[in-house]
C-alpha positions in Angstrom: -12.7 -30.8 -4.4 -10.1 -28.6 -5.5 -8.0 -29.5 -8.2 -4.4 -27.9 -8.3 -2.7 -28.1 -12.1 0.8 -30.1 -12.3 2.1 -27.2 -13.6 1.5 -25.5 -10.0 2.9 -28.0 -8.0 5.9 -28.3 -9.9 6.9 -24.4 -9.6 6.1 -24.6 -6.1 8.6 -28.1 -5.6 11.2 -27.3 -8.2 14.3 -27.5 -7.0 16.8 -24.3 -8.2 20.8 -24.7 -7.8 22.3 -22.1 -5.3 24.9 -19.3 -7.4 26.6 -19.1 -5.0 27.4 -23.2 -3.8 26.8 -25.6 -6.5 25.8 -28.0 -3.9 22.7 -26.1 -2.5 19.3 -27.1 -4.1 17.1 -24.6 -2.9 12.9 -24.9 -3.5 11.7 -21.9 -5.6 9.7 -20.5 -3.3 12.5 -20.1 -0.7 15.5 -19.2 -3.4 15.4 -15.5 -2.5 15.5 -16.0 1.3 18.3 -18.2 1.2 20.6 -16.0 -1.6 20.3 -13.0 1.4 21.8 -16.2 3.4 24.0 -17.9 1.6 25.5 -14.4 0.5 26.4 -13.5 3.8 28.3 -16.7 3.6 30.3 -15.4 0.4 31.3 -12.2 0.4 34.5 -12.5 -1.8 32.1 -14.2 -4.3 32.0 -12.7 -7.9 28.6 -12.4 -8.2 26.5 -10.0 -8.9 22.5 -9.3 -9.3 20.3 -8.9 -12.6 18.2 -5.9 -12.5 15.7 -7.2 -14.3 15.1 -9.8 -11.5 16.5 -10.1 -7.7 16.8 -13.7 -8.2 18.9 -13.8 -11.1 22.2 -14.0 -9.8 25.2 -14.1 -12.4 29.2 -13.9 -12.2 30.8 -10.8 -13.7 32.1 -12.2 -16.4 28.6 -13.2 -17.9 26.2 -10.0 -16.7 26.5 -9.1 -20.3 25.3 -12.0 -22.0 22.8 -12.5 -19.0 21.4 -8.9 -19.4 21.1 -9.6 -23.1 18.9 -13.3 -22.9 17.3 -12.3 -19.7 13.7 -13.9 -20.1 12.6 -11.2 -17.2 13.7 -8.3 -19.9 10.8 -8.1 -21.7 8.4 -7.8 -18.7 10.6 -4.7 -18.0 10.6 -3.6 -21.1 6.8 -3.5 -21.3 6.2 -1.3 -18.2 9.1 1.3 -18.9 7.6 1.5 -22.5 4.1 1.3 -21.8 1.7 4.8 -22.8 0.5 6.2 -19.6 -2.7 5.7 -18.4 -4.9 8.9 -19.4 -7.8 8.6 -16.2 -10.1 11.2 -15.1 -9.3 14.0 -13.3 -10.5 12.0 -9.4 -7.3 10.0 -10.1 -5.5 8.6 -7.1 -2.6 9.4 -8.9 -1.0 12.8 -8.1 -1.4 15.2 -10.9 -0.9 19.4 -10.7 -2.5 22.0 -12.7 0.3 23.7 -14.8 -1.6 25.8 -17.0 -5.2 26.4 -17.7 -6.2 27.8 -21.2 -9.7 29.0 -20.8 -10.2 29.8 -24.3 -9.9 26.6 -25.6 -10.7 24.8 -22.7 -7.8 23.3 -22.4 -6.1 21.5 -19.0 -2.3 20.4 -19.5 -1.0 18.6 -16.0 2.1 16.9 -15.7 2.1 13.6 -15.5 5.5 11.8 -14.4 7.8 13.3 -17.1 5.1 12.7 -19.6 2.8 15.9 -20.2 -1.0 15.5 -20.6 -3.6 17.0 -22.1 -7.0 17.0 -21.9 -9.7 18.5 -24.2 -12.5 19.9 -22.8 -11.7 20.2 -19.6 -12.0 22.9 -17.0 -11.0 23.6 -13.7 -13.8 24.7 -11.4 -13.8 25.7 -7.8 -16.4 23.9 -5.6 -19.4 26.0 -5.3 -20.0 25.3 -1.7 -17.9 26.3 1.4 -18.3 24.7 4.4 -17.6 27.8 6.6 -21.1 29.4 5.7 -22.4 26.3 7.9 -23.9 27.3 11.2 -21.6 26.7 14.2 -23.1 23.1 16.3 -21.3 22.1 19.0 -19.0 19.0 18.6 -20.5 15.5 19.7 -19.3 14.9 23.1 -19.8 11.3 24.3 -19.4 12.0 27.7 -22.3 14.2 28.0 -24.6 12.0 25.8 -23.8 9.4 28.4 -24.3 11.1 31.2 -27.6 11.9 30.3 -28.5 8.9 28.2 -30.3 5.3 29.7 -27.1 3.5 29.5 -25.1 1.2 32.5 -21.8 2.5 32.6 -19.1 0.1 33.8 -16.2 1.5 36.4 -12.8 0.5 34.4 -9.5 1.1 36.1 -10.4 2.7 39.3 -9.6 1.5 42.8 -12.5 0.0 44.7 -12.9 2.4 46.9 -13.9 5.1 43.6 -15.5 2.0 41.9 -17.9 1.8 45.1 -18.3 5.7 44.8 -19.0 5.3 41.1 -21.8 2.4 41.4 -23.7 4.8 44.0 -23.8 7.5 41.4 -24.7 5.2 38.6 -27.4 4.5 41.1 -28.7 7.7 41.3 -28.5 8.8 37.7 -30.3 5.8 36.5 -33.2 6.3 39.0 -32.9 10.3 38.3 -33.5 9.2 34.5 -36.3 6.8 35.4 -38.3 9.5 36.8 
């Protein structure tokens, strides 16, 4: 049995006033769907959005003070401030070679508008090339088919060519059982 915490259920069931009417008590988790609503409905209204959160809407007059106590701020605050990340070079974030300084072993790439170093790096091309390979021929399954002990199925064809294909199935399979 699952037990849900109050707490849960009452973020999910709260009830949130509408900026825009005071007589719209919207549940939380459909308050953003109906302000793209119910601001359709009032487009003289003086309101405008926080950009700290989409669902903070405040008149003009009190952005300021809003911006200024917005609970949401700090969140923001903590990504825009945070170090970046230093990961390896396999990163699935972009990063470019600018310089390589192969005296001292050192890499600098640019990292958003932060620059990074690393120590002890180096930049080395792959040893192997894959056009040394020996040319093979591309896997065709067509011909494997054609040539393999397996009952094709006529898909799409008219019945007079599915009646042409089953006799040639017929042969190949008995050619193949030989």
């Amino acid at each position: 049995m699952n037990i849900v915490p109050e707490s849960a259920i009452f973020s999910e069931t709260e009830l949130l006033q509408c900026p825009y009417e005071i007589s719209h008590m919207i549940m939380r988790k459909r308050f953003q769907v109906h302000l793209v609503r119910c601001r359709k409905n009032h487009p003289k209204a003086e309101v405008v959005t926080c950009p700290f959160n989409v669902t903070h809407r405040v008149n003009k007059v009190e952005l300021e003070w809003h911006l200024s106590n917005c609970f949401d701020r700090k969140s923001f605050e903590n990504f825009r401030n945070r170090p970046a990340p230093v990961v390896g070079l396999s990163s699935s974030i972009d990063r470019t070679f600018c310089e390589s300084d192969t005296t001292h072993r050192n890499l600098t790439m640019s990292y958003a508008s932060n620059d990074v170093t690393i120590v002890g790096g180096e930049f080395m091309e792959p040893s192997e090339t894959w056009d040394d390979e020996p040319h093979v021929a591309s896997y065709n399954p067509s011909d494997y088919i054609s040539n393999a002990d397996i009952l094709r199925m006529p898909v799409g064809m008219t019945p007079s060519e599915r009646n042409a294909f089953r006799l040639a199935e017929r042969k190949r399979l008995q050619s193949l059982a030989k």
